[in-house]
C-alpha positions in Angstrom: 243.1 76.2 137.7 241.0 76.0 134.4 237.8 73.8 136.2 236.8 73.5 139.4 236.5 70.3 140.0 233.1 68.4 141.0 233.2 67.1 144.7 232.3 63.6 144.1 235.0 63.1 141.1 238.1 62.1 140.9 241.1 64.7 139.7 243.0 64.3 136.5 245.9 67.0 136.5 248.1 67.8 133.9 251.0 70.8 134.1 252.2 71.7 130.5 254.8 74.2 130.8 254.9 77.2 128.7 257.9 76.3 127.1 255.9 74.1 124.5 253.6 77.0 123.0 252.5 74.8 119.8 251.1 71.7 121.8 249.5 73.7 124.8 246.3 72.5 125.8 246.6 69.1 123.7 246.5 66.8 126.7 244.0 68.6 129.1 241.9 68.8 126.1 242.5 64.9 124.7 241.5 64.0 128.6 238.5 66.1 128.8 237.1 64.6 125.5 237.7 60.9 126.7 237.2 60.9 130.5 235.6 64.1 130.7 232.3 62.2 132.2 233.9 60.6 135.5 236.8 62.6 136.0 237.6 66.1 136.1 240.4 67.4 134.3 242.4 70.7 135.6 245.7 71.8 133.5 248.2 74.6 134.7 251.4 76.2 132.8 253.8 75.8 135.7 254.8 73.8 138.3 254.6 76.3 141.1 251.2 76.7 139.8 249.9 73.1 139.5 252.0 72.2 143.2 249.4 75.1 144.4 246.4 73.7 142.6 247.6 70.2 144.1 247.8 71.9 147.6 244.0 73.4 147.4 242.5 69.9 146.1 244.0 68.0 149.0 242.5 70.7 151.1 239.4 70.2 149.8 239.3 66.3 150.5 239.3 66.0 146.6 241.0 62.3 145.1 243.7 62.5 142.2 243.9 59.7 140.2 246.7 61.3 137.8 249.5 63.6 137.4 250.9 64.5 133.8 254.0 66.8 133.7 256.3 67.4 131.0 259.8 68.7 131.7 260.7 72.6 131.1 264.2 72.8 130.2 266.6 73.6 133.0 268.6 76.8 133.7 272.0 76.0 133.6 273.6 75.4 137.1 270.2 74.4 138.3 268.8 71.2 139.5 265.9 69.6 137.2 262.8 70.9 138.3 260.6 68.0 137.3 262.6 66.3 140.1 261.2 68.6 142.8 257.4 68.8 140.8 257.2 64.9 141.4 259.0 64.7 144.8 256.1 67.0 146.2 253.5 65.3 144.2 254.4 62.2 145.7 254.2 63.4 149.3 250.5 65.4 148.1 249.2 62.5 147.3 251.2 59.4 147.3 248.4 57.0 145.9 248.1 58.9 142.6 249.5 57.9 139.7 252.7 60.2 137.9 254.2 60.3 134.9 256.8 62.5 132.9 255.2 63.8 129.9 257.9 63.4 126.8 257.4 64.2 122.9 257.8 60.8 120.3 261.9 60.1 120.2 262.8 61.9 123.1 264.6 59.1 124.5 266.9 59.9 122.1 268.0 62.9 124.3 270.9 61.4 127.0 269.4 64.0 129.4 265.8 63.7 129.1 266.8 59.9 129.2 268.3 60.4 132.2 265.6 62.4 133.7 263.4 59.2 133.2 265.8 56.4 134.5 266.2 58.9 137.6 262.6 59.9 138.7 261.5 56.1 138.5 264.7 55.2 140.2 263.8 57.4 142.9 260.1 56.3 142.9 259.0 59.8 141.9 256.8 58.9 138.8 255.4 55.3 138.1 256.5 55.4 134.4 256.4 58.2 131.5 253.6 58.9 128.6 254.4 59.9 125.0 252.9 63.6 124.5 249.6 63.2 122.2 250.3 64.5 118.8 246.9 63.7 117.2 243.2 63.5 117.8 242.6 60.7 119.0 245.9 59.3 120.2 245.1 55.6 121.2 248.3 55.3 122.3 248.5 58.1 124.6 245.2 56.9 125.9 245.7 53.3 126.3 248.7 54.7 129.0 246.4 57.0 130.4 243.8 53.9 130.8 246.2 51.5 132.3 247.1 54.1 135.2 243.5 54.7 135.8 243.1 51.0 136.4 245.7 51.0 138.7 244.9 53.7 141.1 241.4 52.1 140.9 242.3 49.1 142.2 244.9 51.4 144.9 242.0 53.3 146.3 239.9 51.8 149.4 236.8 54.2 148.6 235.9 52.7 145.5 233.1 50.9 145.3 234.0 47.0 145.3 232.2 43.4 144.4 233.2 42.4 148.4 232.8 44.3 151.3 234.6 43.1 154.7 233.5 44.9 157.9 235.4 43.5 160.9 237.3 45.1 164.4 240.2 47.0 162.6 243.0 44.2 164.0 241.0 41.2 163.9 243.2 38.6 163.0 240.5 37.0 161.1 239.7 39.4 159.0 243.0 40.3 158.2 243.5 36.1 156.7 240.2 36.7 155.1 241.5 39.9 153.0 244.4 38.7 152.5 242.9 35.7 150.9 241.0 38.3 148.4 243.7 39.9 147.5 245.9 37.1 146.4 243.1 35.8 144.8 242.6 38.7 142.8 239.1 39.7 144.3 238.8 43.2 144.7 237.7 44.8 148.3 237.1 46.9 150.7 237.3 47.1 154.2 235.5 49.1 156.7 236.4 49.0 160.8 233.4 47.6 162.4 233.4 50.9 164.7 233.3 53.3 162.1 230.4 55.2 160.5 230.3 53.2 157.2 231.1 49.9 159.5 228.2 50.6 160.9 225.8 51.7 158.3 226.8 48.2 156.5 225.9 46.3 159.3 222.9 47.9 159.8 221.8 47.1 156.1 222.8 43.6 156.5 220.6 43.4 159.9 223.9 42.9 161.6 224.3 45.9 164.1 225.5 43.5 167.4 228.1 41.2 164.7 231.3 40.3 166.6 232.6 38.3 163.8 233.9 39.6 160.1 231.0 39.8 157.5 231.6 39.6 154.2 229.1 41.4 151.8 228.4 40.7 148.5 227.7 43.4 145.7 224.7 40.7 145.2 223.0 40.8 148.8 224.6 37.9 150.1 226.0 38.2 153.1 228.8 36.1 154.7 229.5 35.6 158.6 232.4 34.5 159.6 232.9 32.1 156.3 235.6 29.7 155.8 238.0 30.2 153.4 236.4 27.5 151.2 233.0 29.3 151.8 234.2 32.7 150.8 236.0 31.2 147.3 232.5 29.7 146.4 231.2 33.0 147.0 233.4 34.9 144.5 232.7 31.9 142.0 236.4 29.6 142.1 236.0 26.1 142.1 236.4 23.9 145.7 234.9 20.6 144.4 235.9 18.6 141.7 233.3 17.2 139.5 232.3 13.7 138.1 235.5 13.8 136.0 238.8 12.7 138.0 240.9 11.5 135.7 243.5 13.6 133.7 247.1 13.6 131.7 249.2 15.4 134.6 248.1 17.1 137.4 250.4 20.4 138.7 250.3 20.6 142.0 250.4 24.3 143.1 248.9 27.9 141.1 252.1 29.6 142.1 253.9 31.1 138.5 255.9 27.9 138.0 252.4 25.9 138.1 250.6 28.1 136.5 253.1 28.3 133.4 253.0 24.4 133.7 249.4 24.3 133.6 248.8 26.8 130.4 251.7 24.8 128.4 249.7 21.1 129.3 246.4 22.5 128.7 247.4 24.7 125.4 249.3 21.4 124.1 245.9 19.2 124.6 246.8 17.8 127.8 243.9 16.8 130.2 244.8 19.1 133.1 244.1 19.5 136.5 245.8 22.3 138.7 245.2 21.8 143.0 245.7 24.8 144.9 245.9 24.7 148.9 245.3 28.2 149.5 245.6 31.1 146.6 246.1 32.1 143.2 249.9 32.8 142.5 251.3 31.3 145.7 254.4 33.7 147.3 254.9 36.1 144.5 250.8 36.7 144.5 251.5 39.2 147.4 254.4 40.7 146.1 253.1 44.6 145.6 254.9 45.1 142.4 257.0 43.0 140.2 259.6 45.6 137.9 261.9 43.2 136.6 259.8 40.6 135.2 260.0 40.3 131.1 257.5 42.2 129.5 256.3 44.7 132.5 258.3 47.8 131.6 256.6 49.5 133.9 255.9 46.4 136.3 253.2 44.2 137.5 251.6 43.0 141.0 252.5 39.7 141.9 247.9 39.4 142.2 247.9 40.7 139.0 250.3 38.8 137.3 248.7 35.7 138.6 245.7 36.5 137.5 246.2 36.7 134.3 248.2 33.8 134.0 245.3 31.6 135.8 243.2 33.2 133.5 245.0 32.0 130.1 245.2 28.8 131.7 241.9 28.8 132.4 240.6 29.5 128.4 242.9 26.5 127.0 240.9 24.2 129.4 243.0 23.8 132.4 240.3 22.3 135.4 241.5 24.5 138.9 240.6 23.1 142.3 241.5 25.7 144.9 241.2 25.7 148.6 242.2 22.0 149.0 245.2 20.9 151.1 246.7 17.7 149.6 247.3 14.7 152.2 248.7 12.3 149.8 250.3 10.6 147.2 250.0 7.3 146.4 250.8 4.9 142.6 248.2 2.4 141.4 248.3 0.7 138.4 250.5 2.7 136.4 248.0 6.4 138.0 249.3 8.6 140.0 246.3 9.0 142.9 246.4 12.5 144.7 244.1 12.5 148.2 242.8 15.9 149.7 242.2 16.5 153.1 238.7 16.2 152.3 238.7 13.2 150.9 238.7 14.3 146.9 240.7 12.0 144.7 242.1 12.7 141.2 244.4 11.1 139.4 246.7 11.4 136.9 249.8 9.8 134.3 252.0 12.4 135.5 252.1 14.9 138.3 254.0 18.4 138.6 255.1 19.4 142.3 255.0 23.5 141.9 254.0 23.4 145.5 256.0 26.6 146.6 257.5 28.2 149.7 256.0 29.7 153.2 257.6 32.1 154.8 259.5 30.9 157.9 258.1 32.1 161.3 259.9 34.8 163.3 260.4 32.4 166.7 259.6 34.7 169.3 256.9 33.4 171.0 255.8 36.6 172.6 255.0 38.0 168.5 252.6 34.9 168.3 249.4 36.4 169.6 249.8 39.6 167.4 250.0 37.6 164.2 247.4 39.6 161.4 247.1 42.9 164.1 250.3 44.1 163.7 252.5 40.9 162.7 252.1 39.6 158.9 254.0 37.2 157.2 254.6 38.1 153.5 253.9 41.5 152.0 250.3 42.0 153.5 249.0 44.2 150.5 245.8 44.6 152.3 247.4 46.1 155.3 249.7 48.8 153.6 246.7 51.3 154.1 246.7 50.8 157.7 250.1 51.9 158.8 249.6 55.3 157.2 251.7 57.6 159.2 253.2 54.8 161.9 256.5 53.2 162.5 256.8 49.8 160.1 259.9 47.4 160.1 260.2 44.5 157.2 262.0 42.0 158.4 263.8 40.1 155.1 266.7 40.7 153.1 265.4 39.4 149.4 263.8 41.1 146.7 260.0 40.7 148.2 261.6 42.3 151.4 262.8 45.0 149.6 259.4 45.0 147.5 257.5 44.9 150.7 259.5 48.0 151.8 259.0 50.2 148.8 255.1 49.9 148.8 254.5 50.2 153.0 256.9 53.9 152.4 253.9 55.0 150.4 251.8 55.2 153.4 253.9 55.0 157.0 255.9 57.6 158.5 259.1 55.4 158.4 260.3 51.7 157.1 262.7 50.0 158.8 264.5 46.8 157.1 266.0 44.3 159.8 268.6 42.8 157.9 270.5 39.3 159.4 273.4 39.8 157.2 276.2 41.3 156.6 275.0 42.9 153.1 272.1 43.3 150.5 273.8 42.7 147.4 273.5 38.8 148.0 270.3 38.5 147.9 268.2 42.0 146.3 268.1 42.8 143.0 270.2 46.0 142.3 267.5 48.4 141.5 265.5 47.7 144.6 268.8 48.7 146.6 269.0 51.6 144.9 265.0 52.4 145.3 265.0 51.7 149.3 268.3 54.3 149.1 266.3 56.9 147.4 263.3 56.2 149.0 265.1 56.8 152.8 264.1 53.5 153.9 266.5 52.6 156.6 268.5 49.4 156.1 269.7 48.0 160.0 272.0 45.2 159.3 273.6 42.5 161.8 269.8 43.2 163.4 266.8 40.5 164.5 263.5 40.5 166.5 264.2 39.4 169.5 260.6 41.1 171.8 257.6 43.2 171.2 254.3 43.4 173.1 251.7 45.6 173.1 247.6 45.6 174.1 245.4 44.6 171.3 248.0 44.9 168.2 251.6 45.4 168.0 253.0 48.5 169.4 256.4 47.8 170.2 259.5 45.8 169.3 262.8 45.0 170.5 265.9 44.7 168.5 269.1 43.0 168.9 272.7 43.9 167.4 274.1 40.3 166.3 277.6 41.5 166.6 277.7 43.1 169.8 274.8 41.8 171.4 273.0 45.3 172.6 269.4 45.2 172.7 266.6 48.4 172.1 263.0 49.1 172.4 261.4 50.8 169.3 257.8 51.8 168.5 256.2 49.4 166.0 252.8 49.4 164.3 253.1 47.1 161.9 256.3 43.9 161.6 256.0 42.6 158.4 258.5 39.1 158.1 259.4 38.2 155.1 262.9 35.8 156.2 263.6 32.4 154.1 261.6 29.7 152.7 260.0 26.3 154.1 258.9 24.1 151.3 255.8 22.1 151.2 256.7 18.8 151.1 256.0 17.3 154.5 253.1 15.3 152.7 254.5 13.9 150.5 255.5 9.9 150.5 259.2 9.3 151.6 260.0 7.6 148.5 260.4 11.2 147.0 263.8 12.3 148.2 264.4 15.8 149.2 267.4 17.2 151.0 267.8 18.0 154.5 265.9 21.9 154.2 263.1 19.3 152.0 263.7 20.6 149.0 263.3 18.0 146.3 266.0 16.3 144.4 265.6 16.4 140.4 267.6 15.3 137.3 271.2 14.8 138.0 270.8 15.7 142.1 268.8 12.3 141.5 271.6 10.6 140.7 274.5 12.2 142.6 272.7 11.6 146.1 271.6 8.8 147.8 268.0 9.1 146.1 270.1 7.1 143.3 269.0 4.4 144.8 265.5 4.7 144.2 265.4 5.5 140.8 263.7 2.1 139.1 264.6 3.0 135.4 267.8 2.2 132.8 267.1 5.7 131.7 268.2 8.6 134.0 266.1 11.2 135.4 265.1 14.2 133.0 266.4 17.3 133.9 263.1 18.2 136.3 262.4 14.8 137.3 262.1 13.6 140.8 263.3 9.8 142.0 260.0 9.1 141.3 259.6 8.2 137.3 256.8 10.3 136.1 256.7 13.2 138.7 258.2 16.0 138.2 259.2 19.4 140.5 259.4 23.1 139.6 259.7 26.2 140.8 261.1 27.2 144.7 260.2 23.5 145.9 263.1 22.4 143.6 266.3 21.7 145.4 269.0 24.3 143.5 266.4 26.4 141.6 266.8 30.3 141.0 264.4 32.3 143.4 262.8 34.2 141.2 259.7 34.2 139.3 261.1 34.2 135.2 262.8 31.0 136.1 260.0 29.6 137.9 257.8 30.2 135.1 260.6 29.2 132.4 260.5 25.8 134.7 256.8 25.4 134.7 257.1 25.8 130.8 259.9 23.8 129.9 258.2 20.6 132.6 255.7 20.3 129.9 258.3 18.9 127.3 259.2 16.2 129.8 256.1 14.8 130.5 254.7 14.4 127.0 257.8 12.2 126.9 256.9 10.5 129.9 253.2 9.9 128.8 254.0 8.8 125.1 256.2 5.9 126.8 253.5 5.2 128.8 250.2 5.9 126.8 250.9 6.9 123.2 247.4 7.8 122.8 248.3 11.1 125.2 252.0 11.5 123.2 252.2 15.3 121.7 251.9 15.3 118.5 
């Protein structure tokens, strides 16, 4: 090991193998020169050598944020040895980030290419970085950059804006950071019983707090807040202002209303997005999003959402968040949306993009455990806390299998209950073929039907479908991720939705009873509800593709069909 590395700093390591005398040195050195003054950089010729170095600094309680390795030729008749580098790597430190070091057009070589579809395949390395070949190489360092901002944002040590300290499996506290993470607040989270628990409190005047308190990176300090109260904290908007009328209002920050709202606002529509609960709706806590266009290397459902609210945000669009809609009602040619609270806005057009929940589990003795050992959805926040216990995912779709992947980064086995008969109707093929590498164990014909324990989940008990036997297995953590409820319930009954409430658009208009209903000579546009003038996208749309491209191709094609909407109406508001 060239340096030894300073106590309080993170670990860069990079493991260039001798093979490549000429270029020796280059990456270690680029690193040192750029990052040299928060992170320490150690280099090694072999990968015996940097598995040992790797060994010693996990010894030493010492972070690593990165791991570089190129690939030294293999001996004939051998396996590659980068796959056995990475494997160990991962199970060193399975927070850091890893990537297989390649020179400029070595994709062009079938087995290097190989190499690289395999180790991500198999979860061994995040992605791969193009060796530098001159000083500076922006391009190596805007890769290493990116992976440094990941494993920040992975790491619960960092230093964050927000600060929760609450009991470990208060159900509370688990909504609360759940609520910052979907919301793309970064956070961290200390036990109330632990050292830094305490020392928190104790700075806040707070030593005898039952309650979660939130602390600001300001001084403020936040008992037991609402959910409304904490998004005021971190600066989103809860109230509208003076101004409540607009062109179309989207209904929903999930993808498809998101895309919906940066195509109205971007095209000069007036725009005003309501949001019950958080930023990206059900993919906002998916942990990691590979097959979405554009994301080679893949993207957080938070993340994603985040930037998507943000571009709306720059083009104008007005966000109120935290507000559950009660009603929708027509006057004089407006649409008039009501909030629980009383806030009314209205608009010439309205977007539905109201999403999906999760469905419950049923089993009423899981009830009292639900956010200390039960979660619906991913539960990003949570991952951290079943490190080295027994975690099932109960689901059989892509954020099930999503969900799965991230929680085998930290527990000492994932289980996922499957109803079915199969996987391939309802996951992508990659994540089958990650949760096979990965040893995730897939139980299928399998459901919930028990589990107890004092405090937070401990146990569970499963049921065969087809032969009806029953076992007790330990269980830390149950995380359900099983079909889809829409939110429609508030909606006036004038809006037509199927039996599972689902809405009816475009030609489903007319080839159901909602046919009825529909006022006009003209028929339905293709995302239209029975309603002339509002308009559904995304999962609430009876018939649409569960997946995030197509929500978002929705929420952008929408756009087209109101301008046509408002220019029969109001001309004035016409696209140009």
């Amino acid at each position: 090991m060239s340096v030894q590395p300073d106590q309080r700093r993170p670990v860069l390591v990079v493991i260039e193998h001798a093979h490549d005398t000429a270029g020796q040195g280059r990456i270690a050195d680029q690193l040192r020169r750029r990052y040299g003054g928060d992170y320490d950089v150690v280099d090694e010729r072999s990968g015996a050598a940097g598995l040992t170095t790797l060994e010693s600094l996990r010894d030493r309680g010492l972070q690593v944020a990165l791991v570089l390795c190129d690939r030294p030729p293999p001996a004939p008749g051998e396996d590659d040895p980068a796959d056995a580098v990475f494997g160990q790597v991962k199970q060193l430190y399975p927070e850091a980030k890893r990537a297989l070091v390649v020179d400029w057009g070595a994709w062009a070589d079938r087995a290097t290419a190989d190499a690289i579809h395999r180790l991500i395949a198999l979860g061994k390395i995040d992605y791969y970085a193009l060796r530098p070949w001159r000083s500076p190489d922006e391009y190596f360092h805007r890769t290493v950059t990116e992976f440094l901002l990941e494993w920040e944002r992975s790491v619960s040590a960092a230093p964050r804006e927000v600060t929760v300290v609450a009991e470990r499996w208060s159900p509370r506290a688990h909504e609360l950071r759940s609520l910052l993470v979907r919301n793309g607040v970064q956070h961290q989270f200390h036990p109330s019983d632990t050292d830094e628990g305490r020392t928190a409190l104790a700075a806040a005047g707070l030593e005898d707090a039952t309650a979660p308190v939130v602390l600001l990176h300001d001084g403020r300090v936040l008992v037991d807040p609402t959910n409304t109260q904490l998004a005021d904290a971190y600066g989103v908007d809860t109230t509208l202002g003076a101004e409540t009328d607009f062109d179309v209002i989207v209904v929903g920050a999930g993808p498809a209303g998101l895309a919906a709202a940066v195509y109205a606002s971007s095209e000069g529509l007036h725009t005003l997005v309501v949001e019950r609960e958080s930023i990206g709706g059900q993919a906002g806590s998916s942990s990691l999003i590979r097959n979405y266009l554009g994301f080679s290397r893949g993207i957080s459902g938070a993340e994603l959402a985040q930037r998507a609210y943000q571009q709306a945000w720059v083009f104008g669009t007005t966000f109120l968040l935290m507000r559950e809609l009660v009603d929708l009602t027509s006057e004089d040619g407006w649409y008039v949306l009501t909030a629980a609270d009383g806030q009314r806005a209205r608009a010439r057009a309205v977007v539905l993009a109201t999403g999906v929940s999760y469905r419950r589990i049923g089993v009423r003795s899981l009830e009292a455990f639900e956010g200390a050992g039960v979660f619906y959805g991913a539960s990003v926040s949570e991952a951290r806390a079943m490190a080295g216990e027994p975690v099932f995912v109960v689901g059989g779709g892509n954020s099930a299998g999503q969900a799965a992947m991230h929680l085998s980064r930290y527990a000492s086995s994932v289980t996922l209950l499957v109803r079915g008969a199969s996987l391939a109707d309802s996951m992508s093929q990659y994540l089958i073929d990650a949760i096979d590498a990965a040893g995730i164990r897939v139980r299928l014909h399998t459901e919930v039907v028990d589990g107890g324990g004092s405090g937070r989940l401990a146990w569970i008990e499963l049921r065969d479908r087809d032969t009806g036997e029953t076992h007790t297995e330990p269980a830390t953590g149950l995380f359900v991720l099983i079909g889809a409820e829409p939110h429609t319930s508030w909606l006036p009954e004038r809006i037509e939705r199927d039996q599972w409430g689902y809405l009816f658009t475009g030609p489903d208009v007319m080839d159901s009873h909602a046919a009825r209903r529909w006022p006009l000579e003209r028929q339905p546009l293709m995302l239209e509800t029975c309603v002339p003038g509002v308009f559904a996208v995304g999962d609430v749309r009876r018939g649409s593709v569960k997946r995030v491209a197509s929500a978002v191709g929705e929420g952008s094609v929408v756009i087209q069909q109101v301008h046509r909407v408002l220019a029969a109406t109001d001309p004035s508001v016409a696209r140009p």
